[in-house]
Phi, psi and omega in degrees: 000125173306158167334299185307306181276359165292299192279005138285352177281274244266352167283322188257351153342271143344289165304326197284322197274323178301313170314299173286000167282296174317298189304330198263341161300299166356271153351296182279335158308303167297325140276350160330302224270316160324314179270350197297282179325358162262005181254318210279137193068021170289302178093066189251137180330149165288333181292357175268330211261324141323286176299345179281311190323299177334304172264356157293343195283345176306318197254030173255304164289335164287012172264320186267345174277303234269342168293310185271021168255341143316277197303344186261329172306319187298306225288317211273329169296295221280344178272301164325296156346280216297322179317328258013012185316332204248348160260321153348304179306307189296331210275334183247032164094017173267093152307152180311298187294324169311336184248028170234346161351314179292330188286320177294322182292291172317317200285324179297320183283340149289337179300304149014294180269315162330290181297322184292325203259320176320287163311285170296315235227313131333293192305272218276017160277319195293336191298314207236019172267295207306305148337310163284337178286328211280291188300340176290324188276005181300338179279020182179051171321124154216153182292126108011048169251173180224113160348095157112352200230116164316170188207129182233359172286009215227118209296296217248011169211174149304074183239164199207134170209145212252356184181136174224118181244091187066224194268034205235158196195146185227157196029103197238152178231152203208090193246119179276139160301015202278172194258327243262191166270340187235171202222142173245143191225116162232145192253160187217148088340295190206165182199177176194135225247097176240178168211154203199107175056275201226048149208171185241118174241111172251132206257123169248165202209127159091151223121120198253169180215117186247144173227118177254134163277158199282340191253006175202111167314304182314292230238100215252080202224112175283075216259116162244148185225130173271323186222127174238138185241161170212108140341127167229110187291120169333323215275310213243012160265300167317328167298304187292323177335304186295346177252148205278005175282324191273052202248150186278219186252348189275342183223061165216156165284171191289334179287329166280349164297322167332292185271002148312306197289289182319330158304313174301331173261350152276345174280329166282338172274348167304291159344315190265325177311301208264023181239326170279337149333266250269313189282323180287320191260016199263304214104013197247116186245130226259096181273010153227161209311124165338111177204138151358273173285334153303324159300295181279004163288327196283324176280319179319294167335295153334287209290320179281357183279303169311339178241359166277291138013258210303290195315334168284334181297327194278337178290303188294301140356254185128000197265135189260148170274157195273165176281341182266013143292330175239025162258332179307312153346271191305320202285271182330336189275299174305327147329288196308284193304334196282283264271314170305332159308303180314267193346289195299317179304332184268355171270322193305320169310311172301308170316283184344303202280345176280306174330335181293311179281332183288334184279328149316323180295313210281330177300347202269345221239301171294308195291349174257340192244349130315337159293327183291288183286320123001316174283306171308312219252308182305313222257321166316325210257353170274301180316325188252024153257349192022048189219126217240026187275141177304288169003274193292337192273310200288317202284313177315284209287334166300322159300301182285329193296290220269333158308335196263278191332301193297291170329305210275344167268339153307292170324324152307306185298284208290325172312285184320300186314316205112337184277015193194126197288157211266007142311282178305332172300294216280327167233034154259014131298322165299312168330292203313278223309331181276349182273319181298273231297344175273330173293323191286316202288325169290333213269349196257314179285000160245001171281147219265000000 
């Protein structure tokens, strides 16, 4: 390793371990003052409380290096800049990518360090945080939810909601887990998520509960309901909490999202298995690609094919059809279509959740090799301010740090929907970030 690049690593060292020190105090501070109301009147060990601290500080630290790598990349240019060190450098025939090279270098063996701590090291700290949380909230248990996302943690259903406000949550779907031959399906307009000792009471309120048997549509049964209550045991929601199969998309490694994906996509081809059953022994055929709505064109067609049917039957014929033959007719059709309406919602769901993990896989990823580019974006971007103050460094780097954040959570939000494919969500902050940093990096090599 050259001279040059020895003493700008070790120029950007320093600023860089200060930088990180700070944020993360910063950082860990805010959250303190955020959680302290979750320990008081607890009586909880300090040592517990210690360790709850402990394991939040992971997804704390990830967060403050690729920040404090910026701010020291600014802090360490922009002091060189004010110095004339970086026109020294020019005068003596060292192009700009040669003195900011070293920064781009530091920057990538922490990106590096980075991506390893994501992956090993983060999943199972947010994993055994949430755990340690579950047991701090036991005297006042509550369920999890998230807006737009199944909840697999609820022993004998499924659930989905479409909005949450505290504990009160509207238009919720309720799909049972049983093994059986028959699916119970329930619809709600609104509900509310209360808890009492050693159980969870979710109170639902205008809403039908429909139950089909799976392997004969005709048998068919509908309940509307103004108020429904459905009980849930503490006992037997904490336990599955505790297991590592239910672990979230935030506390797994990139292999077990893997393999997550993978269940999940033999589970849409059961789903797709038991949707052409259903189109096959109905008579019913698609002359465009299996969808939602190509389906249910197709039983309209079927249905009007049918009652075109009776009626030349009854004109050739003289024979009048009974009227409960041909509600029943239409009953069997409205089966189909309800039960395929489930179906196509659990693959779309399924998706959702593989897009979820995959915006993850790519974050373990994005968020490190953003270190690369921050340093690439920074060290131009020192030069051409000429100013090597925490102040002017700090103030600089929060402004890209939170435009680059505000991207990368966008993008995740339209992945996670379905509404943006989740490569591209997940690194097309990064992309805007390598065109600034090639624009700051030209505008810094022709300036004199």
């Amino acid at each position: 390793m050259s001279t040059l690049n020895k003493y700008l690593i070790k120029e950007s060292l320093i600023p860089f371990l200060l930088s990180l020190g700070v944020i993360t105090m910063v950082l860990f501070l805010q959250f303190l003052i955020r959680a302290v109301d979750r320990f008081l009147g607890k009586g909880l060990d300090v040592w517990i409380i210690l360790e709850y601290l402990y394991l939040n500080l992971a997804w704390i630290i990830a967060l403050s290096v690729p920040m404090s790598l910026l701010i020291s990349t600014v802090m360490t240019y922009g002091r060189m800049s004010q110095d004339n060190e970086v026109t020294a450098l020019k005068a003596a025939g060292v192009s700009v990518f040669s003195i900011i090279k070293p920064a781009v270098l530091f920057g990538g063996l922490i990106g590096l360090l980075l991506c390893l701590f994501n992956n090993f090291v983060l999943p199972d700290m947010n994993y055994h945080a949430r755990l340690l949380a579950k047991d701090i909230y036991q005297k006042k248990p509550e369920l999890t939810i998230e807006p737009g996302y199944f909840i697999n943690t609820i022993p004998q259903y499924s659930m989905i909601v479409r909005e949450m406000d505290g504990n009160e949550f509207k238009d919720v779907k309720i799909f049972s887990k049983s093994a059986g031959s028959e699916q119970t399906t329930i619809y709600a307009e609104k509900g509310k998520l209360t808890s009492n000792q050693d159980i969870i009471i979710l109170d639902l309120e205008n809403g039908e509960m429909h139950e089909i048997d799976l392997e004969d549509y005709n048998h068919y049964r509908k309940i509307k309901f103004s108020t429904h209550q459905i009980t849930i045991s503490i006992d037997d929601l904490l336990l599955n909490r505790s297991s590592d199969s239910i672990r979230t998309d935030r506390e797994m490694k990139v292999a077990q999202m893997l393999e997550k994906i993978g269940k999940n996509k033999q589970y849409m081809a059961q789903i797709d298995e038991r949707i052409k059953t259903v189109l096959d022994n109905h008579g019913i055929q698609l002359k465009k690609e299996m969808n939602l709505d190509n389906v249910l064109m197709a039983i309209e067609v079927l249905k009007e094919n049918n009652e075109q049917i009776t009626a030349d039957k009854i004109y050739q014929d003289g024979i009048s059809i009974p009227e409960y033959e041909k509600k029943e007719k239409l009953r069997s059709f409205n089966n189909i279509s309800r039960q395929l309406e489930n179906e196509f919602m659990l693959i779309s769901n399924y998706e959702k959740m593989n897009n979820k993990y995959l915006v993850e896989i790519h974050k373990k990823f994005t968020l490190a090799f953003a270190c690369l580019l921050f340093a690439m974006t920074g060290a131009p971007l020192g030069i051409l301010v000429k100013r090597g103050g925490i102040t002017i460094a700090s103030g600089l780097s929060i402004v890209f740090f939170l435009v680059y954040y505000i991207l990368l959570i966008w993008g995740e939000q339209l992945a996670d929907r379905n509404l943006l494919d989740p490569t591209f969500g997940s690194w097309m902050p990064n992309m805007i970030l390598f065109i600034v940093g090639g624009i700051l990096l030209f505008l810094s090599d022709k300036k004199n």
